[in-house]
BALOBA-1460 file (C-alpha; in Angstrom, 3 decimals):
// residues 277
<rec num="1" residu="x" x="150.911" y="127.486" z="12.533"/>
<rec num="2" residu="x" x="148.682" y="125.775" z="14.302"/>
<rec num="3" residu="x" x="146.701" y="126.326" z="17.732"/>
<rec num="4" residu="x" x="149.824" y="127.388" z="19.483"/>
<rec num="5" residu="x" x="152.265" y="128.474" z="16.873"/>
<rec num="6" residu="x" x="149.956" y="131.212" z="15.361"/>
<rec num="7" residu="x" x="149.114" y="132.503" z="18.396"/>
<rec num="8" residu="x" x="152.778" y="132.733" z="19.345"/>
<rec num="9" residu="x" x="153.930" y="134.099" z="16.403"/>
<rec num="10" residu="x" x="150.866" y="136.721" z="16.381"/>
<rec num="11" residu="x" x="152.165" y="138.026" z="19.963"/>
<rec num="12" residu="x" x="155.979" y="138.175" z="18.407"/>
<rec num="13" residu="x" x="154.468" y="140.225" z="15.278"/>
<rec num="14" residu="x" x="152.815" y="142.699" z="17.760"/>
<rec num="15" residu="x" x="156.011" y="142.958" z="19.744"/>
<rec num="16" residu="x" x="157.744" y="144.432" z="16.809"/>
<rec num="17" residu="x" x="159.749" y="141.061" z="15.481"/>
<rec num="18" residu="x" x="160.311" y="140.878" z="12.051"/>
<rec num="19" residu="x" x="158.694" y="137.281" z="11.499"/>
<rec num="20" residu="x" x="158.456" y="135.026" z="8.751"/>
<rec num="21" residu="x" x="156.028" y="132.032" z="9.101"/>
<rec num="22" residu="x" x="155.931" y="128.660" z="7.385"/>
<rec num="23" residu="x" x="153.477" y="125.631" z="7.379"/>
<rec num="24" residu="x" x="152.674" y="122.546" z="5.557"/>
<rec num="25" residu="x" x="149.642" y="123.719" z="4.601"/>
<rec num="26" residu="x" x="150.350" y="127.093" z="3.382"/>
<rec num="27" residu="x" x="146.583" y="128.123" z="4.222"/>
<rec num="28" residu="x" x="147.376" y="128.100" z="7.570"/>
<rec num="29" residu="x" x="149.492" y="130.908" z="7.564"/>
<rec num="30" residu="x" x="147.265" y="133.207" z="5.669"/>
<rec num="31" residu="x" x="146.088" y="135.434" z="8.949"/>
<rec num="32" residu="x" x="149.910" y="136.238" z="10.108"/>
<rec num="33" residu="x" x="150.819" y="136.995" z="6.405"/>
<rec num="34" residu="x" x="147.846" y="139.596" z="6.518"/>
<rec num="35" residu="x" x="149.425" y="140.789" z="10.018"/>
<rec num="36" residu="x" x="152.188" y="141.725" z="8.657"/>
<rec num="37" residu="x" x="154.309" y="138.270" z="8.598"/>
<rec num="38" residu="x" x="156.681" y="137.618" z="5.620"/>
<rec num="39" residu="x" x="156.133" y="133.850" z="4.049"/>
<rec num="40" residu="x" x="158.921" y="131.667" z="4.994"/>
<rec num="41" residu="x" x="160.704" y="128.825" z="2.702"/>
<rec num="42" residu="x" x="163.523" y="126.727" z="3.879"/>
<rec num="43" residu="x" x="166.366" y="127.887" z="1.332"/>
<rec num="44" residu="x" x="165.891" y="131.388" z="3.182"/>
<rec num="45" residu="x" x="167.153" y="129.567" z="6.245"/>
<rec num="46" residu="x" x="170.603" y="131.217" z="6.517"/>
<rec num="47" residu="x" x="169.080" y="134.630" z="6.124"/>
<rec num="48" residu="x" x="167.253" y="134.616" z="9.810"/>
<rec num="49" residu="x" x="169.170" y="134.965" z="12.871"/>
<rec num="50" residu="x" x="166.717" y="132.445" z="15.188"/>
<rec num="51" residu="x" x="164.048" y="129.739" z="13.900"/>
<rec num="52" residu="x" x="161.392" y="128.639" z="15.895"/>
<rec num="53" residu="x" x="159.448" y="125.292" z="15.695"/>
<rec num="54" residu="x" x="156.261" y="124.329" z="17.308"/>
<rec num="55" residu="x" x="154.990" y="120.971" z="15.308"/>
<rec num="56" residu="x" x="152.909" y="118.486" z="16.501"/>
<rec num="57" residu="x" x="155.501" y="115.312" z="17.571"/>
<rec num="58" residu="x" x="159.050" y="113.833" z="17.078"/>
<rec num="59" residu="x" x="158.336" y="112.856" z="13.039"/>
<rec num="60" residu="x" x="156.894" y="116.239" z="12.174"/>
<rec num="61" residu="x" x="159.840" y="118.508" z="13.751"/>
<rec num="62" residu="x" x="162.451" y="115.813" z="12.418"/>
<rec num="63" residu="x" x="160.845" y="116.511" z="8.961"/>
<rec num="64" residu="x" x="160.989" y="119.880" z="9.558"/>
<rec num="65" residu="x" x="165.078" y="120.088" z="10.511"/>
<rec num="66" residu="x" x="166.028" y="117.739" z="7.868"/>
<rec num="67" residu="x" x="164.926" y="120.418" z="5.511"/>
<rec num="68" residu="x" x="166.478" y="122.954" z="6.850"/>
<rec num="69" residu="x" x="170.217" y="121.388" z="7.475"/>
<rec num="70" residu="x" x="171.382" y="122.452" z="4.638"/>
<rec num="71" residu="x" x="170.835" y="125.549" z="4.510"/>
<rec num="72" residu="x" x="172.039" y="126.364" z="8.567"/>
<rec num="73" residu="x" x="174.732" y="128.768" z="9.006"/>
<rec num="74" residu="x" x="177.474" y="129.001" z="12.154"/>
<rec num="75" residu="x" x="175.691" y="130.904" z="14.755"/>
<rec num="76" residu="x" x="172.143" y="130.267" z="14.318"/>
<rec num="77" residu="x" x="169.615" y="129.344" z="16.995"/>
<rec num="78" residu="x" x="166.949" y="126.972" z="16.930"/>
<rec num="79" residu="x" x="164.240" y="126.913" z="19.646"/>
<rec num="80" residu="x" x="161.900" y="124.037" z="19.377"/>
<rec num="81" residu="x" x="158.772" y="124.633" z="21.512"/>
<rec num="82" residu="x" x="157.129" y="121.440" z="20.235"/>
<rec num="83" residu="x" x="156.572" y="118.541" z="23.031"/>
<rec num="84" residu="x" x="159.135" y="115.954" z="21.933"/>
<rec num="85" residu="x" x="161.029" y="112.863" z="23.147"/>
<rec num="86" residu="x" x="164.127" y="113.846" z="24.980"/>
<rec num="87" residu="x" x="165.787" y="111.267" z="22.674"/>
<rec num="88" residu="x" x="164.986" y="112.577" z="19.411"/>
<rec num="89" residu="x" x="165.502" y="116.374" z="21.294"/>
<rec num="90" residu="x" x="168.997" y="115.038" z="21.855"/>
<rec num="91" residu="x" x="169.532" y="113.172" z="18.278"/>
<rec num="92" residu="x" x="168.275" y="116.713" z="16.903"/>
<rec num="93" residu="x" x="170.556" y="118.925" z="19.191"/>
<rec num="94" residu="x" x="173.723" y="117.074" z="17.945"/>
<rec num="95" residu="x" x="172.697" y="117.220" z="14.150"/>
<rec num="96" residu="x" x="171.955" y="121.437" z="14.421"/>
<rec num="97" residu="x" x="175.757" y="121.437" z="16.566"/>
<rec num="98" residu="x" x="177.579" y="119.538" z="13.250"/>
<rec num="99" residu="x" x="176.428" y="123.278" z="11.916"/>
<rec num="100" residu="x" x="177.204" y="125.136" z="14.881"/>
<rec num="101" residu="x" x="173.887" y="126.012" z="15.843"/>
<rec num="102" residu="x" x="172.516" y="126.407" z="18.953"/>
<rec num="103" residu="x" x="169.449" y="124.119" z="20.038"/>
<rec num="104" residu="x" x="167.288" y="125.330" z="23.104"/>
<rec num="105" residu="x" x="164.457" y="122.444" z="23.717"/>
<rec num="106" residu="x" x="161.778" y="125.025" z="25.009"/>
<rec num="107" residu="x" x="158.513" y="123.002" z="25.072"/>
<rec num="108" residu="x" x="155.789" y="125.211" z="27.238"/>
<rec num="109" residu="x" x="152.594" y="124.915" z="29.658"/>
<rec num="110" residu="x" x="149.374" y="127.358" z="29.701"/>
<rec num="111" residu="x" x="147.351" y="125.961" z="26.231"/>
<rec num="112" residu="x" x="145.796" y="128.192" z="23.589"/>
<rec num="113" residu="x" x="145.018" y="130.768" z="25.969"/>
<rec num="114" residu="x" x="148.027" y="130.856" z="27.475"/>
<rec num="115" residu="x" x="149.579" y="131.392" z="23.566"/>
<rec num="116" residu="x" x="147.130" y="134.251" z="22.572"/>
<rec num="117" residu="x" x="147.814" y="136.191" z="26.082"/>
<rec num="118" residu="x" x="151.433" y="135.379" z="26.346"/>
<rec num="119" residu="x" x="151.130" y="134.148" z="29.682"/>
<rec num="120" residu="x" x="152.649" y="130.005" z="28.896"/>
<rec num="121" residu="x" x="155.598" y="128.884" z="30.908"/>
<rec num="122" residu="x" x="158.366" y="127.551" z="29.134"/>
<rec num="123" residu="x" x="160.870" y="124.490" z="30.723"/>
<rec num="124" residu="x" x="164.511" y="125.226" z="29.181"/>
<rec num="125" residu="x" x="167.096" y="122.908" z="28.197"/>
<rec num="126" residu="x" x="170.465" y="123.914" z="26.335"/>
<rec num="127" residu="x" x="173.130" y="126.299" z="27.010"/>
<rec num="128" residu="x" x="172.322" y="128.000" z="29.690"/>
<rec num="129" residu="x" x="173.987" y="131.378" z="28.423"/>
<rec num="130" residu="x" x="172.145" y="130.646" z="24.960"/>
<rec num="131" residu="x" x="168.733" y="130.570" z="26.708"/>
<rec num="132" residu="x" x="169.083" y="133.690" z="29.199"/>
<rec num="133" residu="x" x="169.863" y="135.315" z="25.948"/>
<rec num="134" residu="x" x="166.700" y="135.099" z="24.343"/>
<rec num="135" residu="x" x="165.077" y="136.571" z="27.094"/>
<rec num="136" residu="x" x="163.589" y="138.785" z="24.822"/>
<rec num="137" residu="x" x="161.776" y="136.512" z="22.445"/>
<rec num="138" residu="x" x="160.061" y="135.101" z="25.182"/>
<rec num="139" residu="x" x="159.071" y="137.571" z="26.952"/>
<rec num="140" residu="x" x="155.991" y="138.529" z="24.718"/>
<rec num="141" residu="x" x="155.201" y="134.850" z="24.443"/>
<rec num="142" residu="x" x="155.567" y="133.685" z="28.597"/>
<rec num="143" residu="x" x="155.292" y="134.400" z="32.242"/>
<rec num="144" residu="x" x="157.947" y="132.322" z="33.276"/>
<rec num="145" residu="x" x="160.830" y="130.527" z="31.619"/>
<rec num="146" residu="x" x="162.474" y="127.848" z="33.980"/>
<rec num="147" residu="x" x="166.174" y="126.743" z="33.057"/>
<rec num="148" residu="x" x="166.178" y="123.389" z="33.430"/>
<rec num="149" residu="x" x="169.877" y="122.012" z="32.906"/>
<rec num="150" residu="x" x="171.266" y="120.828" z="29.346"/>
<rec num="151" residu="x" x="169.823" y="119.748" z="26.436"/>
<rec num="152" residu="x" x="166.669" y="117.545" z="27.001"/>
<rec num="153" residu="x" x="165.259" y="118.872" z="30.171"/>
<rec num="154" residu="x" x="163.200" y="120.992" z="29.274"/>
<rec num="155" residu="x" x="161.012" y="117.733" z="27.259"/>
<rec num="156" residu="x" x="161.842" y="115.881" z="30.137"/>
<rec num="157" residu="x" x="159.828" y="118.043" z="32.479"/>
<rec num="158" residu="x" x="156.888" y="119.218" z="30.127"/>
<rec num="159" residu="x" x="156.811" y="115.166" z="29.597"/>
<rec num="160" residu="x" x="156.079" y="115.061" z="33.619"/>
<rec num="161" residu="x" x="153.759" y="118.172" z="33.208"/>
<rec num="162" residu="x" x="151.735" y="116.451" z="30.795"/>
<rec num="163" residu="x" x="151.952" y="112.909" z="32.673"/>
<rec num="164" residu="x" x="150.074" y="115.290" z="35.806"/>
<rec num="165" residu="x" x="147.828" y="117.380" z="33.265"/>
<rec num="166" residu="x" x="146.481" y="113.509" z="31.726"/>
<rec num="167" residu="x" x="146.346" y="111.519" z="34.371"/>
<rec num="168" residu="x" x="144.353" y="114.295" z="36.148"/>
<rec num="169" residu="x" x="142.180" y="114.390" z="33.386"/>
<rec num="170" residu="x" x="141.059" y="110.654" z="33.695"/>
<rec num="171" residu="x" x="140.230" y="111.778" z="37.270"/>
<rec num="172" residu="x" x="137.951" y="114.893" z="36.901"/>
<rec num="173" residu="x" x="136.333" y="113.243" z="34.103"/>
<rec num="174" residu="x" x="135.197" y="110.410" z="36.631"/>
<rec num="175" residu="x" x="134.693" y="113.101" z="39.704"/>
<rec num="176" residu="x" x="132.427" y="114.484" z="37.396"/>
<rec num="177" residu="x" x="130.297" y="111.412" z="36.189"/>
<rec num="178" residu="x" x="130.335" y="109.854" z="40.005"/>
<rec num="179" residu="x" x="128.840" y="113.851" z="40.916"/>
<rec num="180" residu="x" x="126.515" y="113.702" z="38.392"/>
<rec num="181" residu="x" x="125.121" y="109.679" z="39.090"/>
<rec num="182" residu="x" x="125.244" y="110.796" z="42.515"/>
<rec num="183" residu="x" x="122.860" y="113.746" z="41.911"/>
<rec num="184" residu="x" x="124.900" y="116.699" z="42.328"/>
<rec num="185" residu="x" x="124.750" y="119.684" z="39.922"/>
<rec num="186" residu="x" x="128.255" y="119.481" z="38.281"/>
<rec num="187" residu="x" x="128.523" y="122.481" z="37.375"/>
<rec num="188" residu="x" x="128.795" y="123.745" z="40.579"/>
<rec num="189" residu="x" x="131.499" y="120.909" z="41.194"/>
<rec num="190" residu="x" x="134.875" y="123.030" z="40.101"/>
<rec num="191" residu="x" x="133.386" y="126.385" z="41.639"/>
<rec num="192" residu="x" x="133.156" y="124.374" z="45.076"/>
<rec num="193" residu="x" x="136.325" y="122.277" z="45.046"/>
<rec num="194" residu="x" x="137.692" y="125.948" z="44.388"/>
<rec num="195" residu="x" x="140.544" y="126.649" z="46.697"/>
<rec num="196" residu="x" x="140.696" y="123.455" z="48.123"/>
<rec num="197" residu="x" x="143.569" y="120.480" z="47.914"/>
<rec num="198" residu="x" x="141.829" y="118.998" z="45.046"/>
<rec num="199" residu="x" x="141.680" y="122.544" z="42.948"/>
<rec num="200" residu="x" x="143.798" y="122.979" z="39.951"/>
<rec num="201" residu="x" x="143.876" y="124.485" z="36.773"/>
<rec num="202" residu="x" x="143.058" y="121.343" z="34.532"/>
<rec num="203" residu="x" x="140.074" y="121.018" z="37.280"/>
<rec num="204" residu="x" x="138.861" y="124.785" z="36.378"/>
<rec num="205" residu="x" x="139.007" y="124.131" z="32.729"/>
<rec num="206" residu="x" x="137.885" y="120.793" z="31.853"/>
<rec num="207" residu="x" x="135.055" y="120.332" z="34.592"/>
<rec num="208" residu="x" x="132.614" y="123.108" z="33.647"/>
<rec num="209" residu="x" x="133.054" y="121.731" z="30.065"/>
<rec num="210" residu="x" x="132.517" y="118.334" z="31.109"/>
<rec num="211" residu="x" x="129.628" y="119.398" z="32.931"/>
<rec num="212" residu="x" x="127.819" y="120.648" z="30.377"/>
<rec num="213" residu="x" x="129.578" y="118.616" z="27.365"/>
<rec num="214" residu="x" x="130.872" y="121.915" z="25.744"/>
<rec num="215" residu="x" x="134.099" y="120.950" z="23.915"/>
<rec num="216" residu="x" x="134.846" y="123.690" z="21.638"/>
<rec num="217" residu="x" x="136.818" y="125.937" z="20.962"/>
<rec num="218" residu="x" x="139.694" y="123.037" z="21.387"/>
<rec num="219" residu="x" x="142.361" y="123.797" z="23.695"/>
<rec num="220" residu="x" x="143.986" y="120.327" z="24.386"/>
<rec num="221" residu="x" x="143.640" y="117.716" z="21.884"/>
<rec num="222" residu="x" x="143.547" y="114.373" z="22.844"/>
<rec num="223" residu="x" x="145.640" y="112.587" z="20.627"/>
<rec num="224" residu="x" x="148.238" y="115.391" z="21.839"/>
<rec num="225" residu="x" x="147.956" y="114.564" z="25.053"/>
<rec num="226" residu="x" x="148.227" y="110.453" z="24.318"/>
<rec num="227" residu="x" x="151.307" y="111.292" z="22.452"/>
<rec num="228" residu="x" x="152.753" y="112.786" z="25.490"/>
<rec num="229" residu="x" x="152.196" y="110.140" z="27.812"/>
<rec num="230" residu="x" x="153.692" y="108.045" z="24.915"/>
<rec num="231" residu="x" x="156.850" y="109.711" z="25.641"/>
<rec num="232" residu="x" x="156.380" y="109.565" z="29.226"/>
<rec num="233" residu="x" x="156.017" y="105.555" z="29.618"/>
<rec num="234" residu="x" x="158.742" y="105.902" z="26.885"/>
<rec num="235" residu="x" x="161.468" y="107.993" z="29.212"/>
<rec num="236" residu="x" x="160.158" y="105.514" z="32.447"/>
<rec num="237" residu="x" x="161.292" y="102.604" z="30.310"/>
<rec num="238" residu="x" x="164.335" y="103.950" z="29.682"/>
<rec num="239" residu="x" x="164.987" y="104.732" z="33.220"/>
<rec num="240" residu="x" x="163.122" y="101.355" z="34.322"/>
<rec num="241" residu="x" x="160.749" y="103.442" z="36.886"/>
<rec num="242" residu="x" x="157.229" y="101.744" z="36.886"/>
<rec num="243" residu="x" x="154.346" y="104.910" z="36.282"/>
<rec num="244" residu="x" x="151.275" y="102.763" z="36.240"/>
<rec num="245" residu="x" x="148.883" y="105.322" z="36.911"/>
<rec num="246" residu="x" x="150.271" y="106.982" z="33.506"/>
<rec num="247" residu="x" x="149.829" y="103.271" z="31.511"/>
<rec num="248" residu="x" x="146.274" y="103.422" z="32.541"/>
<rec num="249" residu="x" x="145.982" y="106.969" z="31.530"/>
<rec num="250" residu="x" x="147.061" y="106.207" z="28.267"/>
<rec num="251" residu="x" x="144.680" y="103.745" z="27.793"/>
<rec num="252" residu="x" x="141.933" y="105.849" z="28.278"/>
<rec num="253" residu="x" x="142.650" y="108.262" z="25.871"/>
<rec num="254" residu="x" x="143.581" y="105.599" z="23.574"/>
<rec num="255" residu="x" x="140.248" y="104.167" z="24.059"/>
<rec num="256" residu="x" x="138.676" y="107.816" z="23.176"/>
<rec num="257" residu="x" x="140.977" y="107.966" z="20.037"/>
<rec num="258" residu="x" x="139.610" y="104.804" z="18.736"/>
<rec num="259" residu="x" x="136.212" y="105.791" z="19.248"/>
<rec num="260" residu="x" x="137.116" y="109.068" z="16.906"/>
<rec num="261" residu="x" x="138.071" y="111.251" z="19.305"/>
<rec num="262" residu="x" x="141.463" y="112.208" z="18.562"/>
<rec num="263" residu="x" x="140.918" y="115.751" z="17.492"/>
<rec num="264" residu="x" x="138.630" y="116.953" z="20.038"/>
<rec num="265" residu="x" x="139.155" y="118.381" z="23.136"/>
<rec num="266" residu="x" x="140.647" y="116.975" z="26.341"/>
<rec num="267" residu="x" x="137.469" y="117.554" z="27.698"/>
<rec num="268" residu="x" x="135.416" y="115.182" z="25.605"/>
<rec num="269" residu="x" x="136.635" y="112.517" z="27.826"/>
<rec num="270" residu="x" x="133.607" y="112.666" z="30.192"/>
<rec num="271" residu="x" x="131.737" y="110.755" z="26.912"/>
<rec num="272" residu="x" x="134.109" y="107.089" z="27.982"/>
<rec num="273" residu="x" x="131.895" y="107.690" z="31.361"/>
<rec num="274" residu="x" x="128.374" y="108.723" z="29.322"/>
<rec num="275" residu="x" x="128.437" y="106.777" z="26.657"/>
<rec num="276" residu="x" x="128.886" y="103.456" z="28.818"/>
<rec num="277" residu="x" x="126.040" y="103.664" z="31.038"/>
């Protein structure tokens, strides 16, 4: 229950689902429970129909399915919307199939505010009869669900979504800094590249908040987005394709982790540029 999870599981409550919500920190799930959510534990897990997971990386959501194994029954689903490895999305897949349930890697796009107005786009891999029937589970929580092909596509492309969304990053933070050194008034900088070839979302977001150095609320943590690109030099490996503009990505935002930076917001970048002047 995190950013993304309790905003998803919120819009699923309002839709009329019958949820029950778990986290490691039981806190975290005190807001749904007063929504009207039922506390989950993972001997209940033969009593639901479809379990959702949306953890932070491949250790967490391994964690996560090891506990629930044993109590699987034939004809389950699982739909992981965490950002995972396609290998341990595959190694996972197989292990819920030895119980003869269904695994749909569904990792999505759009941030918080794409999770609290149900407006994300989610990148499906599995059965493709599987996913077009949940159709109704996510339509509360997207726009757009893309199939993708089988099981590990759907990581596989929110891995290259996330290689563009970071390696852009690096690159508006240091538009930004050369506008600003350069004596232009940055916060006119993403209202004027507006429309243009170099306009994006990630542009829209993260320069008005580099501009004025406003990083909260948090929508994309950095040490999310270096775990990402992890996966993505990872998956190039594997397929020996050379992404060197990702490599020095990642070093960037590994250079903003170790300066303590890991929680904050994407955003919060611009400081490699401020702070070295």
């Amino acid at each position: 229950m995190g950013l993304m999870g309790t905003r998803m599981a919120k819009r699923l409550l309002d839709a009329g689902f019958q949820v029950s919500v778990w986290n490691r920190t039981p806190a975290a799930c005190a807001p749904l429970l007063q929504a009207g959510a039922n506390a989950f534990s993972f001997d209940q897990a033969s009593t639901v129909d479809l379990i959702m997971l949306c953890l932070a990386d491949d250790q967490a959501v391994q964690s996560v399915v090891q506990q629930l194994l044993p109590n699987l029954r034939s004809g389950q689903v699982i739909i992981d919307f965490s950002s995972l490895s396609v290998e341990m999305t595959v190694q996972l897949a197989s292990q819920a199939a030895s119980k003869k349930v269904a695994w749909i890697d569904a990792p999505v796009s759009g941030g918080v505010m794409g999770a609290e107005t149900g407006t994300l786009v989610i990148f499906a891999g599995g059965d493709q009869r599987q996913v077009d029937t949940m159709q109704p589970v996510f339509s509360p929580l997207s726009q757009r669900v893309t199939y993708m092909g089988g099981t590990g596509t759907g990581q596989a492309t929110k891995i290259c979504n996330q290689l563009i969304v970071a390696a852009s990053s690096i690159l508006i933070s240091e538009a930004v800094e050369l506008a600003r050194r350069a004596g232009v008034d940055t916060t006119l900088l993403a209202p004027a590249l507006a429309g243009g070839f170099a306009d994006s979302k990630p542009l829209q977001i993260l320069a008005p908040r580099m501009a004025t150095q406003s990083f909260t609320p948090v929508q994309w943590k950095v040490q999310t987005l270096a775990k990402d690109l992890n996966n993505a030099l990872h998956l190039a490996r594997y397929h020996q394709l050379s992404i060197p503009v990702a490599t020095t990505a990642l070093s960037r935002l590994e250079k903003h982790q170790q300066d303590g930076h890991s929680d904050d917001d994407l955003s919060s970048i611009i400081l490699l540029h401020t702070m070295s002047r």
